[in-house]
N, C-alpha and C positions, 0 to 999 in steps of 0.2 A: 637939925641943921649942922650941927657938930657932927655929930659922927659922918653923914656926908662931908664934912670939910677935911675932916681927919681920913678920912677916904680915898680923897681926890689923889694924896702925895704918895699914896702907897700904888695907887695905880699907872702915877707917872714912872715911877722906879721899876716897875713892872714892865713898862714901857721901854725903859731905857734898858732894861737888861734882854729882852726879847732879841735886840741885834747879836749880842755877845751868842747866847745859848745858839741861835741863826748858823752863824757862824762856824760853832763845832757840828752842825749838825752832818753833813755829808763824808768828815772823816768818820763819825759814829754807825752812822749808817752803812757804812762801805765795812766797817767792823762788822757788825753786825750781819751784814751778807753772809758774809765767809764764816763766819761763826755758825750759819745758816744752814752754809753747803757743806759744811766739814760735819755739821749734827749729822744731814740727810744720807751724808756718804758713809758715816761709819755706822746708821741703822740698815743701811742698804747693803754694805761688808757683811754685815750681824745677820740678816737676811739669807743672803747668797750663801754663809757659811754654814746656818741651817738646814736652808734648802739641800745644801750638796751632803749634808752629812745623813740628810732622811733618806737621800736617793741610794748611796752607798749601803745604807743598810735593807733597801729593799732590794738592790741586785745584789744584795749577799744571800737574802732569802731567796732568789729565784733562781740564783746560783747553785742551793739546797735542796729545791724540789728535782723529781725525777724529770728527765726529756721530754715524756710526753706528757707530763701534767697540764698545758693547754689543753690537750685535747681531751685527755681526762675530764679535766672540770667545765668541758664545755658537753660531754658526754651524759656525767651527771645533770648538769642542769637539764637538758633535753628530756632527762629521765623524769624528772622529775613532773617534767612541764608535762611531759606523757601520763602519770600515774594522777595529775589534778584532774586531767581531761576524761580520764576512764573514770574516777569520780562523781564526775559530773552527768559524764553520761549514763551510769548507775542510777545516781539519785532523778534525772530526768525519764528512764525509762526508755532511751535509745540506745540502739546499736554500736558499741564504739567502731568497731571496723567499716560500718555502710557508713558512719559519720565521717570517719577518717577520709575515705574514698571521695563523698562528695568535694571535702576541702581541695582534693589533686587536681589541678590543671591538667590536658594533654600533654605538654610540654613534660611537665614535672613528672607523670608516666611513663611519657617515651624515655626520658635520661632515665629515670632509674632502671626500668628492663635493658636499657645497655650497659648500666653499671653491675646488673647481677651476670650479665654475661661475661664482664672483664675478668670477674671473678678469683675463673681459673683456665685460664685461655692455655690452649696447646702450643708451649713456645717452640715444639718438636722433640727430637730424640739429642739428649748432650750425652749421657751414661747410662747403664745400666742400672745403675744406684739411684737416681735422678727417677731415670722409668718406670723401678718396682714402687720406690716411695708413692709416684702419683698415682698407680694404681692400689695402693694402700690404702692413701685416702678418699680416692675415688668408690672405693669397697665400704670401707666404715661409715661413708655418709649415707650411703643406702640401707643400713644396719635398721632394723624399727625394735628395738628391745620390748619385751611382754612384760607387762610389767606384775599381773599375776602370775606369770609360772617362777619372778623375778623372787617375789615374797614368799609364795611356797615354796622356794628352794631355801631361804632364808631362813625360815619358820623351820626347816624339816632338819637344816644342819646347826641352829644355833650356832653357838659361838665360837664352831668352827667355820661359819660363812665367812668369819675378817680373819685369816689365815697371819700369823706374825711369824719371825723367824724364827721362833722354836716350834712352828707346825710340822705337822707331816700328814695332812691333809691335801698338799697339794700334787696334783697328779692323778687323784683317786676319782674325780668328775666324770661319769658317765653321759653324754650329751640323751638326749629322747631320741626319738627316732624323728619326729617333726622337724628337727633342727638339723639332722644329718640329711635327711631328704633334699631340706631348704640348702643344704651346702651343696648338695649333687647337682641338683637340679640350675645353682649359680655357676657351676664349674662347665656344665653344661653350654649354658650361654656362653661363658666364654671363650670356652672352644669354636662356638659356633662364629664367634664375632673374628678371631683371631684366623680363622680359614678366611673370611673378606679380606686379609689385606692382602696387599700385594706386593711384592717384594720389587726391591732397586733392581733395573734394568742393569744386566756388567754391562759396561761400558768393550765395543767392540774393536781392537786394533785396527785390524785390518779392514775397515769400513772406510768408504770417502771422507773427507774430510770436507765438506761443500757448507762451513757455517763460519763467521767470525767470532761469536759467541755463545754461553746458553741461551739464552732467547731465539738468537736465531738456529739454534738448532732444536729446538721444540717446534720453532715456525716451520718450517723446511719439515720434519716430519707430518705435525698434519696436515700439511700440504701432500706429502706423498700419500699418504693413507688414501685420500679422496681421489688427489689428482694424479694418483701415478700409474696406474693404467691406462691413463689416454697420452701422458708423456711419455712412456717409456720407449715408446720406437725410435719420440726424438729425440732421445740418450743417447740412446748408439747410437743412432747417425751420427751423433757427434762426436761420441767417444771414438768412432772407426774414420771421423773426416769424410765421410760420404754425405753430409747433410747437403742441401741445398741452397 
C-alpha cells in the first residue's frame, strides 16, 4: 500500500508537468520539420550531384567512341544472335537457310528485294570519273576468283606470291590462256551492250517551237509519230490560212 501511495504524488507531478512540455510542443515540431526538409533536400542535392556527374562521364565516353559505333554494336549483336541460331540448327539437324526462310513474312520479302535493288541505282551520267568508277565496280562484282589455280600459283611462286618493296617480281605475271579468253570474251559483251545505247537527240534550231516545256514536248512528239500523218494536211492549211 505504500509504494501505491508513494506512487500516487509522482503521477500527479507527471500530471502537472504534461501541460508545460504541451506547450513547447508545436515550436518543436515546426523545428523539427525543417530540420526534416533541409536533411531531404540536401540528400536530394547529393543525389542530383551524382546523378549529373555519372551522366557527364558517360557522354564523355560516347563522345570517345567512333560515329557509327550504334550501329556497329547493333551489327554485332545481330551477329551474334545469327551464329547461336546456325548452332542450333547444326546441333538439331536442320537447314539454317530453309529455317531462315520460313521465319520471313511476305512483307519482310518484298522490302528487302527493294532494298537490294536500291543498292546501286543508276543516278545517270554526272562525269566521266563518276562513270568509269561505276563501271569498275560494276566489273569486280562479277569477278568469281578460282580458288585452286589461286593456291597453285601460290605453291609455284612461294615467297615471291606477297611481292614487298624491294621485289622485282612484279610485272613478270603471265595470265593462262582461260583467263585472257574470259577477258575477250567480257570486252565482247561489252561492246555488244555499248552499241544498244543510244545517243542524245541534238537539239534542232530551226524546228517549231509548238511546246511550253520538256514534257510537253515529249508529249507533242509522240503525238506526232502516231498522229501526224493524218494531221499533217491540217498543218498547212493552217500554216497557209486556207483552213476552213
Amino acid at each position: 500500500m505504500a509504494t501505491e501511495a508513494e506512487r500516487e504524488p509522482v503521477s500527479s507531478e507527471e500530471e502537472e508537468e504534461e501541460p508545460s512540455t504541451s506547450a513547447d510542443d508545436p515550436a518543436a515540431q515546426k523545428r523539427e520539420e525543417r530540420l526534416r526538409k533541409f536533411r531531404e533536400l540536401h540528400l536530394k542535392r547529393n543525389e542530383a550531384r551524382k546523378l549529373n556527374h555519372q551522366e557527364v562521364v558517360e557522354e564523355d565516353k560516347r563522345q570517345k567512341l567512333p560515329s557509327n559505333w550504334e550501329a556497329r554494336k547493333a551489327r554485332l549483336e545481330w551477329e551474334l544472335k545469327e551464329e547461336e541460331r546456325k548452332k542450333e540448327c547444326v546441333a538439331n539437324g536442320v537447314d539454317y537457310e530453309r529455317a531462315k526462310l520460313l521465319e520471313i513474312s511476305a512483307d519482310e520479302a518484298e522490302r528487302w528485294e527493294r532494298k537490294k535493288k536500291r543498292k546501286n541505282p543508276d543516278i545517270g551520267f554526272s562525269d566521266y570519273a563518276a562513270a568509269q568508277l561505276r563501271q569498275y565496280q560494276r566489273l569486280t562484282k562479277q569477278i568469281r576468283p578460282d580458288m585452286q589455280e589461286y593456291e597453285r600459283e601460290r605453291d609455284k611462286q612461294g615467297e615471291h606470291f606477297y611481292p614487298t618493296s624491294d621485289s622485282l617480281f612484279h610485272g613478270t605475271h603471265v595470265p593462262s590462256k582461260e583467263g585472257v579468253d574470259r577477258m575477250v570474251s567480257d570486252l565482247e559483251k561489252q561492246i555488244e551492250k555499248r552499241e544498244k545505247y543510244s545517243r542524245r537527240r541534238a537539239y534542232n534550231d530551226d524546228a517549231d517551237i509548238d511546246y511550253i516545256n520538256e514534257r510537253n514536248a515529249k508529249f507533242n512528239k509522240k503525238a506526232e509519230r502516231f498522229y501526224g500523218k493524218y494531221t499533217a494536211e491540217i498543218k498547212q492549211n493552217l500554216e497557209r490560212g486556207t483552213a476552213v
